[in-house]
PyMOL CGO cylinders between C-alpha atoms (Angstrom):
from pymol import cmd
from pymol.cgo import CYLINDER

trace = [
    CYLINDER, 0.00, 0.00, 0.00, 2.77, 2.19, 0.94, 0.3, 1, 1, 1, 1, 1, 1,
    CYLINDER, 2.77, 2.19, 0.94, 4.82, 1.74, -2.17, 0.3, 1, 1, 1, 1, 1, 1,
    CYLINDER, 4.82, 1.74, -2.17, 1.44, 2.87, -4.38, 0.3, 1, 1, 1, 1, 1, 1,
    CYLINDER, 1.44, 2.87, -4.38, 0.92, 6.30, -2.54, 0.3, 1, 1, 1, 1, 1, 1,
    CYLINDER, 0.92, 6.30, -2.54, 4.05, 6.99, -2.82, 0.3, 1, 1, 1, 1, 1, 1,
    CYLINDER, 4.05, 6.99, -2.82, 3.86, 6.37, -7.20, 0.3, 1, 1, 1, 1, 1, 1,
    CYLINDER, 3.86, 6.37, -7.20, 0.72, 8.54, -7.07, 0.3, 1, 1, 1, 1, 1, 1,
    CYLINDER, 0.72, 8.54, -7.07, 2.26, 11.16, -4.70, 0.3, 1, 1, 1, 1, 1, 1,
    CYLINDER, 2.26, 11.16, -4.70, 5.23, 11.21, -7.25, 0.3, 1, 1, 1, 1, 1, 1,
    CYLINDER, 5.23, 11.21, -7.25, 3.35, 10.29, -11.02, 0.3, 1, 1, 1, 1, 1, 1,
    CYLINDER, 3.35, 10.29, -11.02, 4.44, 12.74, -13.33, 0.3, 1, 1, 1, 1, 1, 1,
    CYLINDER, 4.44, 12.74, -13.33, 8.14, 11.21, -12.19, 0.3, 1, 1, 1, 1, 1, 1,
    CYLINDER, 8.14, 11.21, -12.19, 7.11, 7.70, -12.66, 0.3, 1, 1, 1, 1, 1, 1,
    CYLINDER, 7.11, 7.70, -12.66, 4.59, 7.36, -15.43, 0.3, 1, 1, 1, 1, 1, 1,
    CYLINDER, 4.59, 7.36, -15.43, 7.06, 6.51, -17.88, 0.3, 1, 1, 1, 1, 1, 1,
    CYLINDER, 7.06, 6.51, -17.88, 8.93, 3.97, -15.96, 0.3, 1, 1, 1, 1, 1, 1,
    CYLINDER, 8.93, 3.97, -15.96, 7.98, 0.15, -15.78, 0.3, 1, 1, 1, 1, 1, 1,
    CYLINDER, 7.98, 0.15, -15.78, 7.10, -1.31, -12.49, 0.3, 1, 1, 1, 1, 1, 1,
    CYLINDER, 7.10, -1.31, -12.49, 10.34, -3.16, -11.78, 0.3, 1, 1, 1, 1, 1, 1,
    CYLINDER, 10.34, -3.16, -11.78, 12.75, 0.25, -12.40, 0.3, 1, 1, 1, 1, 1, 1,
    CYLINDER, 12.75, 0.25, -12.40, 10.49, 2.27, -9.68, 0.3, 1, 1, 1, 1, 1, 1,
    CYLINDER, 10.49, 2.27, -9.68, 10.94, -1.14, -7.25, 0.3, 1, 1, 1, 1, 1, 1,
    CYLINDER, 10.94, -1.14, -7.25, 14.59, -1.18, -7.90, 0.3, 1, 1, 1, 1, 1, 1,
    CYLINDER, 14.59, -1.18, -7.90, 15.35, 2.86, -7.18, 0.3, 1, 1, 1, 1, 1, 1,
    CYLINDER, 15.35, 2.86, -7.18, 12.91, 2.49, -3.88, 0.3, 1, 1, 1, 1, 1, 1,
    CYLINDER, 12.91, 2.49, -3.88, 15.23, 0.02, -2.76, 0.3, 1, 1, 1, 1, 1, 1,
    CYLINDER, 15.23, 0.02, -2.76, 18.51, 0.90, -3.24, 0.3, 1, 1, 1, 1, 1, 1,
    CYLINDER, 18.51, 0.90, -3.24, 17.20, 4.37, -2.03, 0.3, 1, 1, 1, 1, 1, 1,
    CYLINDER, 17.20, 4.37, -2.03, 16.03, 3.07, 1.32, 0.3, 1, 1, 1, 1, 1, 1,
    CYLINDER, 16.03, 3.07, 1.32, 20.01, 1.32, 1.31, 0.3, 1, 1, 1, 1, 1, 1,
    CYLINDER, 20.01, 1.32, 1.31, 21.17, 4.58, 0.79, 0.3, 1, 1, 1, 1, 1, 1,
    CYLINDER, 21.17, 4.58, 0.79, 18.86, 6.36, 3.43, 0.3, 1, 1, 1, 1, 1, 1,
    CYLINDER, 18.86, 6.36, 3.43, 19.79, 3.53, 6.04, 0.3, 1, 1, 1, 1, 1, 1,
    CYLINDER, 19.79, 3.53, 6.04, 23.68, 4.10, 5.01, 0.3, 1, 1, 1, 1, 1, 1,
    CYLINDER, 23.68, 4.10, 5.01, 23.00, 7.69, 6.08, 0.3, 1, 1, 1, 1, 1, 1,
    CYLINDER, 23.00, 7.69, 6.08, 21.29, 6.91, 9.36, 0.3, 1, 1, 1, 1, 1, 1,
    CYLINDER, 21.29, 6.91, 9.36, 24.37, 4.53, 10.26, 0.3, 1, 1, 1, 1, 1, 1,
    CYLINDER, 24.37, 4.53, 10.26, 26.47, 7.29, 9.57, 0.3, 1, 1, 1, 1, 1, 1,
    CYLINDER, 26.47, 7.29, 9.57, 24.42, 10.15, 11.76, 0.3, 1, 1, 1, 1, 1, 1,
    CYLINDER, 24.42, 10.15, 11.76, 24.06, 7.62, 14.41, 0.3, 1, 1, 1, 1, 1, 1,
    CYLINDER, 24.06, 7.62, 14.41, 28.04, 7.02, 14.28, 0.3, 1, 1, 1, 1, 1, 1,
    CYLINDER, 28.04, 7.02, 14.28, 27.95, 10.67, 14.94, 0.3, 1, 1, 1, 1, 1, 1,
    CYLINDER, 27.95, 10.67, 14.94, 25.33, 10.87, 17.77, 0.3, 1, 1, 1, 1, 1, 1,
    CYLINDER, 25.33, 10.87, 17.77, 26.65, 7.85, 19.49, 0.3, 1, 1, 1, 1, 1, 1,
    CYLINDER, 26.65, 7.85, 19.49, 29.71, 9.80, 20.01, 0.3, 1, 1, 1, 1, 1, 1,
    CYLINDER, 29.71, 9.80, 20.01, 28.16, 13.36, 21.03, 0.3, 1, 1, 1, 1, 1, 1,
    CYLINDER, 28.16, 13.36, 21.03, 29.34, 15.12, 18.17, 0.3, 1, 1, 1, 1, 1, 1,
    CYLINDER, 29.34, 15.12, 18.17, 27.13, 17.24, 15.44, 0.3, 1, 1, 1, 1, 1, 1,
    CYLINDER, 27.13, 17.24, 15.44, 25.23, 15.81, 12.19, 0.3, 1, 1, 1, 1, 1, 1,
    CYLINDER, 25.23, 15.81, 12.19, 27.63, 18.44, 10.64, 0.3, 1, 1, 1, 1, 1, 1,
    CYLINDER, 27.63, 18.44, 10.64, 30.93, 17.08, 11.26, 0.3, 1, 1, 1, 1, 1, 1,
    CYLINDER, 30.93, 17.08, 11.26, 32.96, 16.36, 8.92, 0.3, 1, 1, 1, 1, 1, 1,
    CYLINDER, 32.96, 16.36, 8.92, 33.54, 12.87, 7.77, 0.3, 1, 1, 1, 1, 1, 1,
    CYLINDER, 33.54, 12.87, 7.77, 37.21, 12.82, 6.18, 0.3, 1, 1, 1, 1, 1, 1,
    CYLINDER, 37.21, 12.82, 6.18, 36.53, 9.34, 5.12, 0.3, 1, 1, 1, 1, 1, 1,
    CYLINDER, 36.53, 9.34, 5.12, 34.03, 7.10, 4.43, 0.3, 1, 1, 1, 1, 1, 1,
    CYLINDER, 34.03, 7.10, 4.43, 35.04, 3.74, 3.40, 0.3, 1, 1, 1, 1, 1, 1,
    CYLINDER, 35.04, 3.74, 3.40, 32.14, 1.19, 2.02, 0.3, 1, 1, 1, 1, 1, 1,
    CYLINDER, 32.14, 1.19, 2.02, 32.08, -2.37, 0.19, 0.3, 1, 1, 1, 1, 1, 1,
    CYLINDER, 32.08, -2.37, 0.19, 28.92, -3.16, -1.29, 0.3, 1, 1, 1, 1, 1, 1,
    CYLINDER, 28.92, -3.16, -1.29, 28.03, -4.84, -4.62, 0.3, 1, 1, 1, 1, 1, 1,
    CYLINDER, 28.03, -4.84, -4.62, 27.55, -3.52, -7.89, 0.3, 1, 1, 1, 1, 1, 1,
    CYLINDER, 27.55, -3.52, -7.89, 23.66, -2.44, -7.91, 0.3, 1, 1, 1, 1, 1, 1,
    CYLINDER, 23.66, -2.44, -7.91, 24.45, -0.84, -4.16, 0.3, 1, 1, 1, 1, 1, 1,
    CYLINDER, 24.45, -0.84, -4.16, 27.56, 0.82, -6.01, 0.3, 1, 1, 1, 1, 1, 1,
    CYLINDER, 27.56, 0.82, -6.01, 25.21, 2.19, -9.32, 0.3, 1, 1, 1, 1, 1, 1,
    CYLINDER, 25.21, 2.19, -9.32, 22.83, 3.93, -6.94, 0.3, 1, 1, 1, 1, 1, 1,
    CYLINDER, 22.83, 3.93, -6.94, 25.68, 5.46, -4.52, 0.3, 1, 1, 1, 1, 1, 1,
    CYLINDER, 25.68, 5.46, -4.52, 27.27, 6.90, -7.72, 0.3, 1, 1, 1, 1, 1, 1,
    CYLINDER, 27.27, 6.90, -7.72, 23.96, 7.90, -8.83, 0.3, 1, 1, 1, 1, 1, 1,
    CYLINDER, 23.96, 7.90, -8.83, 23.55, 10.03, -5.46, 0.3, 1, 1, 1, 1, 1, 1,
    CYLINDER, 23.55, 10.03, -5.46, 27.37, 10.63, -4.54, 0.3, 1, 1, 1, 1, 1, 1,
    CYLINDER, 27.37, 10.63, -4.54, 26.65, 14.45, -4.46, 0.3, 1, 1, 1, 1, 1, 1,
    CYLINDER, 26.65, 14.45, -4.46, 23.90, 14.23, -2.48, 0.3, 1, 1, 1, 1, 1, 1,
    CYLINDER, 23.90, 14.23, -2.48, 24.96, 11.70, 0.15, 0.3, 1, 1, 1, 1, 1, 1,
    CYLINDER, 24.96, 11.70, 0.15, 28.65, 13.85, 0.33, 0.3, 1, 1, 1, 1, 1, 1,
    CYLINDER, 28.65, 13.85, 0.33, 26.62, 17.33, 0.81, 0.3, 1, 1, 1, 1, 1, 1,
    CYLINDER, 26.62, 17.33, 0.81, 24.24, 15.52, 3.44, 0.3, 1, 1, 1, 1, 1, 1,
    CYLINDER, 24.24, 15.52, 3.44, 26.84, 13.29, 5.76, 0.3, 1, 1, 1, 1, 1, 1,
    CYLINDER, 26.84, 13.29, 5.76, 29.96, 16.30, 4.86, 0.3, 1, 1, 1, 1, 1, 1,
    CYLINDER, 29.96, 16.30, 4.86, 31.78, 13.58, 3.63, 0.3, 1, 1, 1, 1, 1, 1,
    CYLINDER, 31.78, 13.58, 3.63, 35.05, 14.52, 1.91, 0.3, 1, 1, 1, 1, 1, 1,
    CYLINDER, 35.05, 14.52, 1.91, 36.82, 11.03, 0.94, 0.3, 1, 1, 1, 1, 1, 1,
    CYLINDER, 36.82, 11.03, 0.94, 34.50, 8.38, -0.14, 0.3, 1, 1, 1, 1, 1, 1,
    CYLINDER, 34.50, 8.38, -0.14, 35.89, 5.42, -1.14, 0.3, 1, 1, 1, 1, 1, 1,
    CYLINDER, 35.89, 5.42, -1.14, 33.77, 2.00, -2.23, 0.3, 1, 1, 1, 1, 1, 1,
    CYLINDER, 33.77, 2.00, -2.23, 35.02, -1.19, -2.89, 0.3, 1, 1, 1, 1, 1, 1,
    CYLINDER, 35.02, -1.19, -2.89, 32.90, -3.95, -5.08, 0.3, 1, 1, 1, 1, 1, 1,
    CYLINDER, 32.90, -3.95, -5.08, 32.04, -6.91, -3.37, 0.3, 1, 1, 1, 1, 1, 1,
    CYLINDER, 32.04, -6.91, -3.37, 29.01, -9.77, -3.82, 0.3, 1, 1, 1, 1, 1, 1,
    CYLINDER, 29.01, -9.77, -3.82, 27.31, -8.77, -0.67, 0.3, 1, 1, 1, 1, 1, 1,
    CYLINDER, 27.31, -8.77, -0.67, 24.95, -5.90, 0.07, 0.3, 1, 1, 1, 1, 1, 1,
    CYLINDER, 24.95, -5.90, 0.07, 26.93, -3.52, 2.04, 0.3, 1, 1, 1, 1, 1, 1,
    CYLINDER, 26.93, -3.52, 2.04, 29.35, -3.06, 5.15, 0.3, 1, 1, 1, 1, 1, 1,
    CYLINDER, 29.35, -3.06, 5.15, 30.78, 0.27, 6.05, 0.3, 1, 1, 1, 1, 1, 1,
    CYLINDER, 30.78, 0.27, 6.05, 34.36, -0.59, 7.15, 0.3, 1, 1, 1, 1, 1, 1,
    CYLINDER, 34.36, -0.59, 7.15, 35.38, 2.77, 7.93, 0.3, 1, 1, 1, 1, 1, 1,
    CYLINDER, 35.38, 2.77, 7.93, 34.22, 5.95, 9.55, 0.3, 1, 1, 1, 1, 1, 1,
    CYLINDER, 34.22, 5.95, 9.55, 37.14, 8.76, 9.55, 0.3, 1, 1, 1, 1, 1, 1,
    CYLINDER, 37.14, 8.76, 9.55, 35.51, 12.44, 11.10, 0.3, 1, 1, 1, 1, 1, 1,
    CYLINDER, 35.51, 12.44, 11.10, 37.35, 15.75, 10.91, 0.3, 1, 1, 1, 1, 1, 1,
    CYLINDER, 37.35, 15.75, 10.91, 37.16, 16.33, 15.00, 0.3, 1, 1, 1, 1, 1, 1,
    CYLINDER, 37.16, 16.33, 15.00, 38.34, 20.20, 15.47, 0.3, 1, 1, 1, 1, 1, 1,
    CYLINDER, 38.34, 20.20, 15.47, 39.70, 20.66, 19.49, 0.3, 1, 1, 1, 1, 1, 1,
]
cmd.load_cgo(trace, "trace")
């Protein structure tokens, strides 16, 4: 139910898309949205600001995961302030395996 208000919220975007394309982005864009929560969290969990800067930000994931973060690398550098993002290809989804922030004294 969820996923069809959200394609009639959003038609004019969508109308010219098959079904399985829409599926597809929704997915890899919740991926990306819950690679941005880990990352805030990582942030919270150790008292700092949502605006500090992440000097690098290593991920493996596989090659849809890595089509979708290339799709929305400015986006998810401008929101996280991330200024080194590297991503490796592997076979499974995706594993952050490094967290590097820019803490100013």
């Amino acid at each position: 139910m969820e996923f069809f208000i959200y394609l009639i919220e959003h038609y004019s975007f969508y109308k010219n898309k098959n079904t399985s394309d829409v599926i597809k982005e929704l997915k890899y864009g919740d991926i990306i949205c819950n690679l941005i929560s880990e990352v805030r969290g990582y942030k919270s969990l150790n008292n700092l600001s949502l605006k500090t800067p992440v000097k690098t930000l290593e991920i493996t994931c596989n090659n849809n995961i890595l089509e979708a973060i290339e799709n929305s690398k400015l986006d998810l550098c401008a929101t996280l302030f991330i200024n080194n993002l590297i991503i490796n290809n592997c076979k499974s989804d995706y594993t952050i395996n490094k967290i590097e922030l820019e803490i100013q004294d």
